[in-house]
VEXVEXPA-528968 format. One line per field, with one value per residue (C-alpha): residue number from 1; residue in one letter; x, y, z. Coordinates in steps of 0.5 Angstrom, whole numbers, plus 500, padded with zeros to 3 digits. Layout:
k [NUM  ...]
r [A  ...]
px [X  ...]
py [Y  ...]
pz [Z  ...]
//
This chain:
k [1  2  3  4  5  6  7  8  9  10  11  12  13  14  15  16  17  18  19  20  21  22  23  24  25  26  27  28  29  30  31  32  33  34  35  36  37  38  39  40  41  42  43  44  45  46  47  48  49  50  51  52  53  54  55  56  57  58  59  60  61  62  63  64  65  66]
r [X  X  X  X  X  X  X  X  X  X  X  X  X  X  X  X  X  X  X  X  X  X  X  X  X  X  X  X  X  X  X  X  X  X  X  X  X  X  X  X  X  X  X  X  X  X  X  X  X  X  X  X  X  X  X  X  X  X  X  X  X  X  X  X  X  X]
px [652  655  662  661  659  664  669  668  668  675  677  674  677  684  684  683  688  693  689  690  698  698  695  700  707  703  703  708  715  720  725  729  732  726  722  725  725  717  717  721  718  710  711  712  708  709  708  701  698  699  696  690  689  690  684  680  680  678  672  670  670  667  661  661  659  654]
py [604  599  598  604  610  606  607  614  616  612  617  624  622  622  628  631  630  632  639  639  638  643  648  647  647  653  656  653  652  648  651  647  640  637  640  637  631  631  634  628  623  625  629  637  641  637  630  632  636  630  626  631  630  623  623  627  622  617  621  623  617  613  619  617  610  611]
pz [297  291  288  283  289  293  288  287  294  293  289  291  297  296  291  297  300  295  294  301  300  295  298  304  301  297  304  307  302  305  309  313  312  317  311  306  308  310  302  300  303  302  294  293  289  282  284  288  282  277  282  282  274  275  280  275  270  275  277  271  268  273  273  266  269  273]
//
């Protein structure tokens, strides 16, 4: 695997993860003063759905690459 599919890997990876917590706080709104703080500390919905768009431009452009 070179640098560039490394790279790619990289970035598809953890768009995952922020998906992941977008679906989550989706199905499990903040409630209680403990989940405010898991929200604070880890990013709502807003903050994951940037992160999200910023990793399509990465993928994109390093699929362009290869």
């Amino acid at each position: 695997m070179n640098t560039l599919e490394r790279a790619l890997r990289y970035a598809e990876e953890h768009r995952t993860i922020h998906t992941e917590w977008v679906q989550y706080w989706r199905e499990n709104p903040p409630k209680t003063h403990d989940d405010r703080v898991v929200r604070s500390a880890v990013g709502g919905i807003k903050h994951h759905q940037w992160a999200i768009t910023r990793y399509n431009t990465i993928i994109k452009a390093l699929k362009g690459a290869a």
